[in-house]
PyMOL Python script that loads the backbone (N, CA, C, O; Angstrom):
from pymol import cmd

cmd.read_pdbstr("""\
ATOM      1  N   UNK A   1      -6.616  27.724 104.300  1.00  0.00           N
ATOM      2  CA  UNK A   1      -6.027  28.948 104.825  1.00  0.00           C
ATOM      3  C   UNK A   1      -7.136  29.878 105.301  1.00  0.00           C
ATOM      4  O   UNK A   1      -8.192  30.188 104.749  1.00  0.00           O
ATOM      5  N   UNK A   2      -6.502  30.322 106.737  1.00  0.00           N
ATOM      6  CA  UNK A   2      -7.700  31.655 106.827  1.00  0.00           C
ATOM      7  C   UNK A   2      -7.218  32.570 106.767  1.00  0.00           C
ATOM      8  O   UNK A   2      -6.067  32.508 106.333  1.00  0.00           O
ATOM      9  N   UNK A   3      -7.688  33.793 107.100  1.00  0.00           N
ATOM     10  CA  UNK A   3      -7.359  35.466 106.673  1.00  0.00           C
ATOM     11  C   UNK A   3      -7.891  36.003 107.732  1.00  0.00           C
ATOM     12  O   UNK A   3      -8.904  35.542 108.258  1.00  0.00           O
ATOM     13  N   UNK A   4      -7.020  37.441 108.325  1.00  0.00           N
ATOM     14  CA  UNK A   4      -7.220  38.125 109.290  1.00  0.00           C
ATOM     15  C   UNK A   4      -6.254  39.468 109.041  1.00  0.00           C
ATOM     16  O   UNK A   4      -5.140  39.742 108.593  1.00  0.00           O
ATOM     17  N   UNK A   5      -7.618  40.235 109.729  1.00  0.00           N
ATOM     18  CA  UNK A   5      -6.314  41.806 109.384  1.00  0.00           C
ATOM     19  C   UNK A   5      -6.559  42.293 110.918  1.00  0.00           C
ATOM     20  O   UNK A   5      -7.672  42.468 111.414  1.00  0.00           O
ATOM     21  N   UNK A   6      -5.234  42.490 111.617  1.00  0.00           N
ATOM     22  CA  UNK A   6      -5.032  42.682 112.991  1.00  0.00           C
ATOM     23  C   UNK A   6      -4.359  44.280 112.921  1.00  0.00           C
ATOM     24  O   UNK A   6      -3.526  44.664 112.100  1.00  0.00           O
ATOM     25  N   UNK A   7      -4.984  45.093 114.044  1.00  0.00           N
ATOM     26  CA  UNK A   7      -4.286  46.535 114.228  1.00  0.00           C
ATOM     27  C   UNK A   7      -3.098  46.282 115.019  1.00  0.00           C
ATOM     28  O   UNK A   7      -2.914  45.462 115.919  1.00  0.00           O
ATOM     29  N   UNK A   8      -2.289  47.189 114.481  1.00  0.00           N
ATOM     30  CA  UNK A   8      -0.509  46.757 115.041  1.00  0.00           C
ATOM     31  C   UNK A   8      -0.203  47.854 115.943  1.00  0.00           C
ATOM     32  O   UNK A   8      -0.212  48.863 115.239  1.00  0.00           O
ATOM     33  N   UNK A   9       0.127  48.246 117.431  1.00  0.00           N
ATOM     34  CA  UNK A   9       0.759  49.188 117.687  1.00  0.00           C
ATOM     35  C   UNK A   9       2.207  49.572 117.637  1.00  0.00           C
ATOM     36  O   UNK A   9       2.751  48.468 117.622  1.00  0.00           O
ATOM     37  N   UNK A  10       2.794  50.125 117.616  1.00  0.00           N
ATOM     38  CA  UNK A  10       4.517  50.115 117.654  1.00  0.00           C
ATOM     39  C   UNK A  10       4.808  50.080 117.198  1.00  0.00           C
ATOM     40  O   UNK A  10       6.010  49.848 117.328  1.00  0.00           O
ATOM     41  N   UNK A  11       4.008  50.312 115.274  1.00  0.00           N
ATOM     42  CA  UNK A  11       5.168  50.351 114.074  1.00  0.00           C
ATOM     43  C   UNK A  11       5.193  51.913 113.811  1.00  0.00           C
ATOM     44  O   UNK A  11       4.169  52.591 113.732  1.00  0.00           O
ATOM     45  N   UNK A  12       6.671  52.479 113.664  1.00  0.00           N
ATOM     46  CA  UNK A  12       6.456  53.761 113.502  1.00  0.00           C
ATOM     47  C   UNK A  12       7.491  54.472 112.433  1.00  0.00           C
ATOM     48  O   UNK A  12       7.818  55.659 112.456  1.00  0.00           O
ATOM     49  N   UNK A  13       7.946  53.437 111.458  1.00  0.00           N
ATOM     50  CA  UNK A  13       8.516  53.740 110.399  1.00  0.00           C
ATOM     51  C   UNK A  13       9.064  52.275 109.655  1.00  0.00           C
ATOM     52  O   UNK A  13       9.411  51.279 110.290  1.00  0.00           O
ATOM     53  N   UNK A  14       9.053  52.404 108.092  1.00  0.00           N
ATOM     54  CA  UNK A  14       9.378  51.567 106.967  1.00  0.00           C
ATOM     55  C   UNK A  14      10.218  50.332 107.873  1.00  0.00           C
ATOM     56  O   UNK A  14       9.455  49.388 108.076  1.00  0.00           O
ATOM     57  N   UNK A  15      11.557  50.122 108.445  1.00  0.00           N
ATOM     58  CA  UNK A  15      12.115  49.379 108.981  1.00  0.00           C
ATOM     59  C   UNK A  15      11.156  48.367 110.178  1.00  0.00           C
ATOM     60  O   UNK A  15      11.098  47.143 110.063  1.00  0.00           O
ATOM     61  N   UNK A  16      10.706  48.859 110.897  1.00  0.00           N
ATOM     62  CA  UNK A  16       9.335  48.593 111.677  1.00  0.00           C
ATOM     63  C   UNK A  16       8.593  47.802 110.840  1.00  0.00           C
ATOM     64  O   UNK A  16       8.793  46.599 111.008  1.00  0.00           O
ATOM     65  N   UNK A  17       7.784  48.100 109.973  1.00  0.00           N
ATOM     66  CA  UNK A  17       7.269  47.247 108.969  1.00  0.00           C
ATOM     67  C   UNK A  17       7.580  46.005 108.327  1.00  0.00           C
ATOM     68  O   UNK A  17       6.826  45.035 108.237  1.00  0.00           O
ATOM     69  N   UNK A  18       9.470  46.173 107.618  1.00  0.00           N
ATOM     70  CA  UNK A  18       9.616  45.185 107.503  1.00  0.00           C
ATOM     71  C   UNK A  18      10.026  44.531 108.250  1.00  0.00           C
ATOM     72  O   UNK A  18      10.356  43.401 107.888  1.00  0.00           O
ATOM     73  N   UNK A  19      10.156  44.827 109.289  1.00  0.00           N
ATOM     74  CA  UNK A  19      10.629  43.760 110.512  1.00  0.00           C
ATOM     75  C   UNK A  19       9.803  42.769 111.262  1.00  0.00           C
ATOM     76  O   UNK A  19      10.134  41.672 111.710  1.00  0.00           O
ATOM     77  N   UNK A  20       8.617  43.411 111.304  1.00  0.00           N
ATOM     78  CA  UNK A  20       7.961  42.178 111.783  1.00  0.00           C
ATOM     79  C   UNK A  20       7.124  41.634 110.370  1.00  0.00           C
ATOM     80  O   UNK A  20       6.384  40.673 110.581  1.00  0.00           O
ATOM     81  N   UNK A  21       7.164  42.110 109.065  1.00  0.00           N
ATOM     82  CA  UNK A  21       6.575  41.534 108.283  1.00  0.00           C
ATOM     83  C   UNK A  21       7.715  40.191 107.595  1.00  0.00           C
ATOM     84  O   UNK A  21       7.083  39.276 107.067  1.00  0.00           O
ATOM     85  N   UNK A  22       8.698  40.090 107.580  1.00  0.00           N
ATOM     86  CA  UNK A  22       9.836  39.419 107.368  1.00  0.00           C
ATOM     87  C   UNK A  22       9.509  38.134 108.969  1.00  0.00           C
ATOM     88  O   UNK A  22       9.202  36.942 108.970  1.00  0.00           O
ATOM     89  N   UNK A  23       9.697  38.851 109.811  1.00  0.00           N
ATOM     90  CA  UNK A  23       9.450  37.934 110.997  1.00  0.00           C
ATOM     91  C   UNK A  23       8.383  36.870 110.621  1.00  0.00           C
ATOM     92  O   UNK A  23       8.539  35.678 110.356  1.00  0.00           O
ATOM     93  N   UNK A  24       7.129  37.711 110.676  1.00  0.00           N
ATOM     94  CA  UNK A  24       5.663  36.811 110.642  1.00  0.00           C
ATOM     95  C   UNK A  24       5.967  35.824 109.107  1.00  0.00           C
ATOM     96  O   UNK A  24       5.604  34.648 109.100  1.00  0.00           O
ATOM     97  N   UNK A  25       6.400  36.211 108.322  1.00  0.00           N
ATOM     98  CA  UNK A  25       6.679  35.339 107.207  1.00  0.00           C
ATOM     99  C   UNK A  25       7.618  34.205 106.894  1.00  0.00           C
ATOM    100  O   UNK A  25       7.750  33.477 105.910  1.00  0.00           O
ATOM    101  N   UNK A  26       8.368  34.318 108.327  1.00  0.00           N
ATOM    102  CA  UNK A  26       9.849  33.257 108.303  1.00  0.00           C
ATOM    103  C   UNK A  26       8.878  32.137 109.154  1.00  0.00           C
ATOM    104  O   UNK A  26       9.079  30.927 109.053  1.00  0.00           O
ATOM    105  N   UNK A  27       7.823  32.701 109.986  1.00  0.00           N
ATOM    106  CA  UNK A  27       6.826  31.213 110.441  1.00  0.00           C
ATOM    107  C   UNK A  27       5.854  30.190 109.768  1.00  0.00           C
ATOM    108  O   UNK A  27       5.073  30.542 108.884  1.00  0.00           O
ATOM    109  N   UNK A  28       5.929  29.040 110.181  1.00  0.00           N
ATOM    110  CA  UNK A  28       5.290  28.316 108.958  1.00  0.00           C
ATOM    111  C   UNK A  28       4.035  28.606 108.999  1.00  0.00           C
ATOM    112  O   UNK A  28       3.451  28.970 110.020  1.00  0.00           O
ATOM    113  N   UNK A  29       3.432  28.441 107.687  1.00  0.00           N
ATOM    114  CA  UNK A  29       2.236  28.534 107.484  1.00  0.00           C
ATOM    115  C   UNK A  29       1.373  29.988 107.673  1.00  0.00           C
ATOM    116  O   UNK A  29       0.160  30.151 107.545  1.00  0.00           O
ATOM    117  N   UNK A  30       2.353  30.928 108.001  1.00  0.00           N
ATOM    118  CA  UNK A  30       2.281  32.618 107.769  1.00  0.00           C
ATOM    119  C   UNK A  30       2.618  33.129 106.786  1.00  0.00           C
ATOM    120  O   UNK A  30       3.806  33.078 106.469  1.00  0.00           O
ATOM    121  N   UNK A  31       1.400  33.984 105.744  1.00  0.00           N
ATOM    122  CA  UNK A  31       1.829  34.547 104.691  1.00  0.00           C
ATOM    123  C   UNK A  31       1.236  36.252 105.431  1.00  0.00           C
ATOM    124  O   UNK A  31       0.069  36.477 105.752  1.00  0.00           O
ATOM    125  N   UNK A  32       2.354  37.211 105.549  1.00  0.00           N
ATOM    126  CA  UNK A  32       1.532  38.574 106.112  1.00  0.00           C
ATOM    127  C   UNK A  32       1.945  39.221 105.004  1.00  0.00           C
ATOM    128  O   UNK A  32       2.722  38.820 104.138  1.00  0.00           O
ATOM    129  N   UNK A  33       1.316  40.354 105.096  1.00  0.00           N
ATOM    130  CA  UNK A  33       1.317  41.914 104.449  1.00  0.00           C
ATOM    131  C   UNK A  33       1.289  43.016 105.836  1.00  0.00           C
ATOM    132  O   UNK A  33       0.501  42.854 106.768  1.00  0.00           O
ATOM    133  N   UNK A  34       2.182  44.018 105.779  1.00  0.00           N
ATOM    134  CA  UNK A  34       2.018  45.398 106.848  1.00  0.00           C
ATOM    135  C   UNK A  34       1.543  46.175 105.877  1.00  0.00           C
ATOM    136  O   UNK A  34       1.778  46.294 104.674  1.00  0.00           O
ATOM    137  N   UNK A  35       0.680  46.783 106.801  1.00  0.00           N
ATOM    138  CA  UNK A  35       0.447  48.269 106.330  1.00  0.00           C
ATOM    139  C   UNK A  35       0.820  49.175 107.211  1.00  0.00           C
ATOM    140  O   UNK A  35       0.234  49.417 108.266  1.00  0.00           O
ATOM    141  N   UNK A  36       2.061  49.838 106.697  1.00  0.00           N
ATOM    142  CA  UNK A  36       2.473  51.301 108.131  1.00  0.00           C
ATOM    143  C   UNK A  36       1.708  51.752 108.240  1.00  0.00           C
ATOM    144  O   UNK A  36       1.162  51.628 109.336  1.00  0.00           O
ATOM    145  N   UNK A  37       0.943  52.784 107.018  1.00  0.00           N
ATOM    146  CA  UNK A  37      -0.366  53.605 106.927  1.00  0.00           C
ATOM    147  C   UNK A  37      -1.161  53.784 107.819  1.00  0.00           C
ATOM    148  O   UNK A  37      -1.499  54.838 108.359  1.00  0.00           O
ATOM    149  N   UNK A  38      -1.620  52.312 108.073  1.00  0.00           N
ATOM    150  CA  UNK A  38      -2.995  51.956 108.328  1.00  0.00           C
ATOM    151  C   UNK A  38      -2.872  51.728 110.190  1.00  0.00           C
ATOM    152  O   UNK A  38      -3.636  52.092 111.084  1.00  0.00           O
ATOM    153  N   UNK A  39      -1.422  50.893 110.235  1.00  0.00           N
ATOM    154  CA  UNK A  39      -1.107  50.463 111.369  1.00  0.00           C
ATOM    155  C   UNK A  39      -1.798  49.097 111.444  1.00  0.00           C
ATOM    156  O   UNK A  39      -2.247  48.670 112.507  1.00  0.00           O
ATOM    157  N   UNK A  40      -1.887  48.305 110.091  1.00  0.00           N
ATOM    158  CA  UNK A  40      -2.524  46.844 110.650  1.00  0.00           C
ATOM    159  C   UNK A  40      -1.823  45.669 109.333  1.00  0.00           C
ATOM    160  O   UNK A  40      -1.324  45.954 108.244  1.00  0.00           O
ATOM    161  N   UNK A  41      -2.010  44.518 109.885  1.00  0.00           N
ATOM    162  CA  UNK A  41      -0.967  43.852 108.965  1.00  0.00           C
ATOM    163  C   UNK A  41      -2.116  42.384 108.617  1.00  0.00           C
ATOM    164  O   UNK A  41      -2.667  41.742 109.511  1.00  0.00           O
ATOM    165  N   UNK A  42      -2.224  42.183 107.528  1.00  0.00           N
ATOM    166  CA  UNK A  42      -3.036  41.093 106.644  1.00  0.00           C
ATOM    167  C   UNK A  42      -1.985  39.749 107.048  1.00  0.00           C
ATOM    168  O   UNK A  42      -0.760  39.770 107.166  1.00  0.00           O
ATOM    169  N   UNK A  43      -2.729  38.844 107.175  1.00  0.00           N
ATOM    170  CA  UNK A  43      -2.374  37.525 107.527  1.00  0.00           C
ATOM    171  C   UNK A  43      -3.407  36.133 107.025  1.00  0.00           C
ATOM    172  O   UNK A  43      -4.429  35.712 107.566  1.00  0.00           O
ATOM    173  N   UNK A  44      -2.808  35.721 105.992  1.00  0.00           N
ATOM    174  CA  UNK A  44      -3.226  34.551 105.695  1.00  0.00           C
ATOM    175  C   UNK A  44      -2.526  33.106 106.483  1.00  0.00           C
ATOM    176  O   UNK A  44      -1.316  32.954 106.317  1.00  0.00           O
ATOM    177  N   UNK A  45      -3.202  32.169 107.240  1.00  0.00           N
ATOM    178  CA  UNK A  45      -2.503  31.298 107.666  1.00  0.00           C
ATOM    179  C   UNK A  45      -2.896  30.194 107.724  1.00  0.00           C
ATOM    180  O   UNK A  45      -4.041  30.179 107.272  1.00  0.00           O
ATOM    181  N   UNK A  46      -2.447  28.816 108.169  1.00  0.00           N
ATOM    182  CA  UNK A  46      -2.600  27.699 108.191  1.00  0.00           C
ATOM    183  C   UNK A  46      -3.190  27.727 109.134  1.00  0.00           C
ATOM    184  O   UNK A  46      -2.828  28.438 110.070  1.00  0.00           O
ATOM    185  N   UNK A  47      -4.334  26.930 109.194  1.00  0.00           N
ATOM    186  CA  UNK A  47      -5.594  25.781 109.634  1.00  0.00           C
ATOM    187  C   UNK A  47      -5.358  25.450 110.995  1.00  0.00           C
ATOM    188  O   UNK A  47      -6.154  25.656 111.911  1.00  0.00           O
ATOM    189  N   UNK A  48      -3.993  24.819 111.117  1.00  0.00           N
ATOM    190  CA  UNK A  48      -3.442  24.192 112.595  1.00  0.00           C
ATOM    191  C   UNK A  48      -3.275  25.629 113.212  1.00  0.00           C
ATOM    192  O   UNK A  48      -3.241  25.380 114.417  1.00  0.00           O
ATOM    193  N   UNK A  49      -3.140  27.116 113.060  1.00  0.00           N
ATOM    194  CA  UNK A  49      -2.934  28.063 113.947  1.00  0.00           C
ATOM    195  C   UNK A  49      -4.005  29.213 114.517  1.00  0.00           C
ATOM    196  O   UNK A  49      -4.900  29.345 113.683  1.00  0.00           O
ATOM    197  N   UNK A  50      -4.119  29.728 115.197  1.00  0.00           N
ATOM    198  CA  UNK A  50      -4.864  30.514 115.648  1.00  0.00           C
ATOM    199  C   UNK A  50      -4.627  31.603 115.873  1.00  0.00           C
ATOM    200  O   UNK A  50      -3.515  31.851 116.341  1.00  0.00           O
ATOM    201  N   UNK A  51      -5.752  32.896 115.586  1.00  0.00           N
ATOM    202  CA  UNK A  51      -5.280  34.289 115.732  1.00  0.00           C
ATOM    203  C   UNK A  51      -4.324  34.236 117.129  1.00  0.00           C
ATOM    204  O   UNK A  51      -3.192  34.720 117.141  1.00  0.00           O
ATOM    205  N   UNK A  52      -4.833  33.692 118.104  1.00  0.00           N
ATOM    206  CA  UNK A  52      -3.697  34.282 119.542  1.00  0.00           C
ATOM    207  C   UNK A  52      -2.438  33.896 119.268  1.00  0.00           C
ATOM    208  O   UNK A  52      -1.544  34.520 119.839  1.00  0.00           O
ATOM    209  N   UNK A  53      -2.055  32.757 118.318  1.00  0.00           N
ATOM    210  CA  UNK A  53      -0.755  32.686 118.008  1.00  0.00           C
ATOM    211  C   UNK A  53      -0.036  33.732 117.265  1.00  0.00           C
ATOM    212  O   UNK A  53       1.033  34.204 117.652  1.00  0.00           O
ATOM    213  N   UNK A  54      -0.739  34.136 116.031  1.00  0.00           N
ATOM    214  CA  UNK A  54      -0.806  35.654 115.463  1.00  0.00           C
ATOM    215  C   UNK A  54      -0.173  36.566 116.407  1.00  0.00           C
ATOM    216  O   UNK A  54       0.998  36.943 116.471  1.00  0.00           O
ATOM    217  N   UNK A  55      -1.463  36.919 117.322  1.00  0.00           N
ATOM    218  CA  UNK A  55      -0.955  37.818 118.192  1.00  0.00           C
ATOM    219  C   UNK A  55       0.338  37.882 119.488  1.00  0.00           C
ATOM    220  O   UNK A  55       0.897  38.768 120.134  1.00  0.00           O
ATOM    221  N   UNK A  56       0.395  36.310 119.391  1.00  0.00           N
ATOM    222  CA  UNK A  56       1.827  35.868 120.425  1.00  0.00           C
ATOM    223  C   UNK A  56       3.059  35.987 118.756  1.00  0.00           C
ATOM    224  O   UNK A  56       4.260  35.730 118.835  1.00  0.00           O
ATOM    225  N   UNK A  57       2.753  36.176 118.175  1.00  0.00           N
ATOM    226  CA  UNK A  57       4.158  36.376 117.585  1.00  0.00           C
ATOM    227  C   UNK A  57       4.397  37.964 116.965  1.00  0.00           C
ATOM    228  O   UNK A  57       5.542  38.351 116.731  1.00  0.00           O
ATOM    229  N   UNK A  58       3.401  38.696 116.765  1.00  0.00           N
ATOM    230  CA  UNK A  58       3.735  40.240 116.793  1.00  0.00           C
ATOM    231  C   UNK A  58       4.016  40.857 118.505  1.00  0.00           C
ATOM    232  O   UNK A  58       4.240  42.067 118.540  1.00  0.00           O
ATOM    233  N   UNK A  59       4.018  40.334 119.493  1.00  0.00           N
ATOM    234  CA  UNK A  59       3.921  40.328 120.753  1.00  0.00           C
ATOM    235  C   UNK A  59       5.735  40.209 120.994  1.00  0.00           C
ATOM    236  O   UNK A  59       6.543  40.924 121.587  1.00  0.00           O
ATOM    237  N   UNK A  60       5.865  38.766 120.105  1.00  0.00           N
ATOM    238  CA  UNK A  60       7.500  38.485 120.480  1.00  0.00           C
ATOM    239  C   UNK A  60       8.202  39.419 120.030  1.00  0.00           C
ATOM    240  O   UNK A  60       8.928  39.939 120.877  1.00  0.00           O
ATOM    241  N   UNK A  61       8.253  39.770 119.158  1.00  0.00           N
ATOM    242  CA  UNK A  61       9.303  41.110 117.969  1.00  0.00           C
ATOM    243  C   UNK A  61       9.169  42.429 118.988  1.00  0.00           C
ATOM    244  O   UNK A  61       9.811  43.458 118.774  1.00  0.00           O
ATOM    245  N   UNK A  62       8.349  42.293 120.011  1.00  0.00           N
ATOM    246  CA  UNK A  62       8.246  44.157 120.141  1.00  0.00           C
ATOM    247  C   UNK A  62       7.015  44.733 119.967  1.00  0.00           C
ATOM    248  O   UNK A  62       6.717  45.558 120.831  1.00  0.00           O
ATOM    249  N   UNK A  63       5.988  44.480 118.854  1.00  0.00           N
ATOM    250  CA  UNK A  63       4.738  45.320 118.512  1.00  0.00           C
ATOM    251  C   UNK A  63       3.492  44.957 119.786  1.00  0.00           C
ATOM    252  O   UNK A  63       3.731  44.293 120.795  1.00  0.00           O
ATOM    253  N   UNK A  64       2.376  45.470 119.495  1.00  0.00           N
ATOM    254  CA  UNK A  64       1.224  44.640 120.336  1.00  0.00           C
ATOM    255  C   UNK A  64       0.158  45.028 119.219  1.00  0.00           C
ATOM    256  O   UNK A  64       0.023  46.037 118.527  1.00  0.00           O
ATOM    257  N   UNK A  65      -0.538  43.841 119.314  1.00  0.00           N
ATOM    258  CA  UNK A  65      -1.744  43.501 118.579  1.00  0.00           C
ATOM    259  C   UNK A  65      -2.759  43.867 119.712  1.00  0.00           C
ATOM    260  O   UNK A  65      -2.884  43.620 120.912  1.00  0.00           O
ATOM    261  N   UNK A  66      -3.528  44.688 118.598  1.00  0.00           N
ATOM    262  CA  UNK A  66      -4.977  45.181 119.096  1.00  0.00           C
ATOM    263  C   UNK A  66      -6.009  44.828 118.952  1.00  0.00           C
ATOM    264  O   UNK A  66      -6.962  45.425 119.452  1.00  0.00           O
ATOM    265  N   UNK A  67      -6.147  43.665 118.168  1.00  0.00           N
ATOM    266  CA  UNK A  67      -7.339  42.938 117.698  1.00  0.00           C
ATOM    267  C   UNK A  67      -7.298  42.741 116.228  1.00  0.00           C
ATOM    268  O   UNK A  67      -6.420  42.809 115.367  1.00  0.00           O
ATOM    269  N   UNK A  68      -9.073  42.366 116.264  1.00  0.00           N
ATOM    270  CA  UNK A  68      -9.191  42.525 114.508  1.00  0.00           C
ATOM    271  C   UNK A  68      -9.334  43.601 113.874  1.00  0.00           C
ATOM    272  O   UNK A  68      -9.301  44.512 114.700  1.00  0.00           O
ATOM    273  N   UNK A  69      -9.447  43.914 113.060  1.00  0.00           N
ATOM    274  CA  UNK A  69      -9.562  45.756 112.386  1.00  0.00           C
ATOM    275  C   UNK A  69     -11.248  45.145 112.411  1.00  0.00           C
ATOM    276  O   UNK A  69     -12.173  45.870 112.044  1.00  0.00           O
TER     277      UNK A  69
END
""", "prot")
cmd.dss("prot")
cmd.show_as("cartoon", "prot")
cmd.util.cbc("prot")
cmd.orient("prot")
C-alpha cells in the first residue's frame, strides 16, 4: 500500500466530506480519510493504482484535486 495526502477543492461542508470520502472508499483498494478543515483527504491505496487515478476519481464526484499537500 502507498499513502498520499491530496488538497481537495469544493468541499464546503460535513455532507461534502462524507461524500466523496464514502465514494473514494466504495473503490477497490482505496482506504481515504477527509479533512474539511484542512481541505485535503489521506489516501492509502493499492500498488496496481496511481495518484492520477486518485485524482480522476475526486474529479468524478464534483471536487478537484490540487495536488499533493
Amino acid at each position: 500500500m502507498k499513502k498520499v495526502i491530496l488538497k481537495v477543492e469544493g468541499m464546503k461542508c460535513e455532507g461534502c466530506k462524507n461524500r466523496l470520502q464514502n465514494y473514494l472508499n466504495s473503490k477497490e483498494g482505496v482506504n481515504a480519510q477527509v479533512d474539511l478543515e484542512n481541505k485535503t483527504v489521506e489516501i492509502e491505496y493499492d500498488d496496481k493504482l496511481e495518484i492520477k487515478d486518485l485524482e480522476n476519481y475526486i474529479d468524478d464526484i464534483g471536487f478537484k484535486s490540487l495536488g499533493k499537500k
